[in-house]
ZAKE-8070 format. One record per atom (N, C-alpha, C): residue in one letter; x, y, z. Coordinates in steps of 0.05 Angstrom, whole numbers, plus 32768, in hexadecimal, padded with zeros to 4 digits. Atoms other than C-alpha are relative to their C-alpha. Layout:
// ZAKE-8070
aXYZ ...
END
This chain:
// ZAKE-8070
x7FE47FF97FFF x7F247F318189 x800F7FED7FEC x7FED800C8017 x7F597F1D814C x800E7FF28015 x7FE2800B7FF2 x7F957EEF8163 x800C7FF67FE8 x7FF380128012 x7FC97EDE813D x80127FEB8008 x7FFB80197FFB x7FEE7E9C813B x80167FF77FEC x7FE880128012 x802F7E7A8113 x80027FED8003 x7FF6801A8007 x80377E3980F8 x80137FFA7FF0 x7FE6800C8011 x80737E1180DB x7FED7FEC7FF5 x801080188009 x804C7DE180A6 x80197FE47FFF x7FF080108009 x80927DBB8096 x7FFF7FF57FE2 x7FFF80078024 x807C7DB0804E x7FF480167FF6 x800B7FD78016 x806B7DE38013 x7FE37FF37FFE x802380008000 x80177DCB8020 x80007FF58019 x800F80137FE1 x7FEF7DAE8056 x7FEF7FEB7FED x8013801D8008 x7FC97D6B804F x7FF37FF78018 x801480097FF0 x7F947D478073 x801D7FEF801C x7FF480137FEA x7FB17D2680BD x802480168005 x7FE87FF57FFF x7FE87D5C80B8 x7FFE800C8024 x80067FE87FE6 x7FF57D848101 x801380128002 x7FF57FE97FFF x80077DC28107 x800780098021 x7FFB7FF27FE1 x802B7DE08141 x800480208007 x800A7FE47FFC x800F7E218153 x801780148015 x7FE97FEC7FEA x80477E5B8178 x7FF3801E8000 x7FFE7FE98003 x803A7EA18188 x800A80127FE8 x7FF87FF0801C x80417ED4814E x800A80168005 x7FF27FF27FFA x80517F0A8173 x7FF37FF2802C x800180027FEE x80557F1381C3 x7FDF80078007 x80177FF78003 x80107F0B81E6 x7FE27FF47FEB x800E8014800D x7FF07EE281B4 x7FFD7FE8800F x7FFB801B7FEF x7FD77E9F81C8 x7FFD7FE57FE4 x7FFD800D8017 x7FE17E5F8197 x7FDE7FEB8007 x801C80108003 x7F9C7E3D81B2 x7FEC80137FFB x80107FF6800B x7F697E67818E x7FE27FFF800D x800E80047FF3 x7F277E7581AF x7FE580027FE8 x801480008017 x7EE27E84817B x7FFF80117FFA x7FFB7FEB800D x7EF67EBF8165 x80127FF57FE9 x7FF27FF98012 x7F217EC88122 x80167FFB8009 x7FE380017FF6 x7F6D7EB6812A x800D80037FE6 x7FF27FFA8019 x7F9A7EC980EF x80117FEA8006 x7FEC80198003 x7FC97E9180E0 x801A7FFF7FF0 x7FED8002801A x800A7E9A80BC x80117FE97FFB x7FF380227FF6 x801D7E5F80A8 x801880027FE8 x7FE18003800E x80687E568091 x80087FE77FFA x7FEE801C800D x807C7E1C805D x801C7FFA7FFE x7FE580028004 x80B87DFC8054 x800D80017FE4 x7FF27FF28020 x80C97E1B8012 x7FFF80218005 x80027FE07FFA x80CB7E608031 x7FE8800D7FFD x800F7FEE8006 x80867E73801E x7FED7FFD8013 x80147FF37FE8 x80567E958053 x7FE080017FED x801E80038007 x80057E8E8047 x7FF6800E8023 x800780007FED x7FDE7EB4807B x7FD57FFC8003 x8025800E7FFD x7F937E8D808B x7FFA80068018 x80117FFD7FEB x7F5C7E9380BB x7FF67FEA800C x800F800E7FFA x7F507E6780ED x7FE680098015 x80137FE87FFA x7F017E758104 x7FF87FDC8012 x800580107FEE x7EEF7E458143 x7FEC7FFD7FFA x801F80047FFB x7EAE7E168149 x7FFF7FF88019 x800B7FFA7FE3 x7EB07E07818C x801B7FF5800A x7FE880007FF9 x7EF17DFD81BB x801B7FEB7FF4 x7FF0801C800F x7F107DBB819A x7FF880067FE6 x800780048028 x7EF57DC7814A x8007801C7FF3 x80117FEC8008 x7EFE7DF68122 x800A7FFE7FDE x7FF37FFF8018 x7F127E1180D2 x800F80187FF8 x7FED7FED8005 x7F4B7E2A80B4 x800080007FDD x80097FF78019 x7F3A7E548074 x801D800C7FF0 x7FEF7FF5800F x7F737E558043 x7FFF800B7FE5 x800D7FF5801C x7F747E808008 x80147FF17FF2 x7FF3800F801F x7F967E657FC3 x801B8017800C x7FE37FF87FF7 x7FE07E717FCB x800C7FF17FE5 x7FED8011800F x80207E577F99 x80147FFB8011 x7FE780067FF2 x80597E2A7FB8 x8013800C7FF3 x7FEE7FF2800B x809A7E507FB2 x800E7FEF7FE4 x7FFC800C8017 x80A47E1B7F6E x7FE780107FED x800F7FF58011 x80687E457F58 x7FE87FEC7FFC x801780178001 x80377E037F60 x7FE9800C800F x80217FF17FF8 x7FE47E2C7F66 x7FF97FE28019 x801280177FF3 x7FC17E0B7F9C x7FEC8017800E x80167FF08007 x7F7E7E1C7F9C x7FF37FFD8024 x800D7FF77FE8 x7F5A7E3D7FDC x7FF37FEA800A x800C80187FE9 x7F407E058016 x7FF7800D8019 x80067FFC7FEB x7F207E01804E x80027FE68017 x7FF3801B7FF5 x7F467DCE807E x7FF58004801A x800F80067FE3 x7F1D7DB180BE x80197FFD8011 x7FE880037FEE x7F457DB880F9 x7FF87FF78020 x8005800D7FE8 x7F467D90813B x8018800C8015 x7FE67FF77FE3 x7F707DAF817F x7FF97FE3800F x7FEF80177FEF x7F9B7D7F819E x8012800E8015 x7FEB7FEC7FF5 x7FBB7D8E81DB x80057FE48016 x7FE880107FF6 x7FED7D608203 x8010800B8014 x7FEC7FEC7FF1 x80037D858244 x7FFF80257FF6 x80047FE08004 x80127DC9822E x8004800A7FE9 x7FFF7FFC8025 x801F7DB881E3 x7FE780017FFD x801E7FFD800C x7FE87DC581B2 x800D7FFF7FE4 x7FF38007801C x7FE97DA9816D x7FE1800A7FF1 x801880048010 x7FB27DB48131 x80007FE77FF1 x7FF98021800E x7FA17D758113 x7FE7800F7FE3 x80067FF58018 x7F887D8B80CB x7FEB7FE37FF4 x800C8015800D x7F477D5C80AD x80077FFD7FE0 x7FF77FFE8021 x7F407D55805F x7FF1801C7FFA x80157FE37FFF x7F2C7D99804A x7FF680047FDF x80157FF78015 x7EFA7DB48010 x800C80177FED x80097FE3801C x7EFC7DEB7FD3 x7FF5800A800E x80117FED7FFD x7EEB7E2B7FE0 x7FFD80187FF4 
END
């Protein structure tokens, strides 16, 4: 089963130690992702939308596969694959983003 998922990054990229706070995308969705596929649209703070896959390794790990995108200045940044750790705190849930690879 797909799920989809929205994030606010707060800046036009992501970087290592960044966390993301995961919300429903539409009604019915859930923002903690299980090992299935989760679509991810993740919204910068320069207006520009990227939508990645995050693909679970087991309930706490997993990776989020971004394709090559341009920040709305038009700055390429080339396709990654950013390790991701669930954090959860009560009934928040954050992604905590490792250093991620070329792909």
């Amino acid at each position: 089963m797909n799920r989809y998922v929205r994030v606010t990054s707060g800046h036009s990229h992501l970087y290592p130690g960044l966390r993301l706070q995961p919300a429903p995308l539409k009604k019915g969705a859930i923002s903690l992702p299980d090992r299935n596929t989760t679509y991810v649209s993740i919204e910068y703070s320069d207006d520009n939308t990227v939508v990645a896959e995050l693909r679970m390794l087991d309930h706490q790990h997993g990776e989020l596969l971004l394709p090559a995108y341009r920040t709305a200045r038009g700055t390429a940044v080339a396709a990654r694959t950013w390790p991701v750790t669930i954090e959860t705190a009560g009934k928040a849930t954050a992604w905590k983003l490792g250093k991620a690879r070329l792909t």
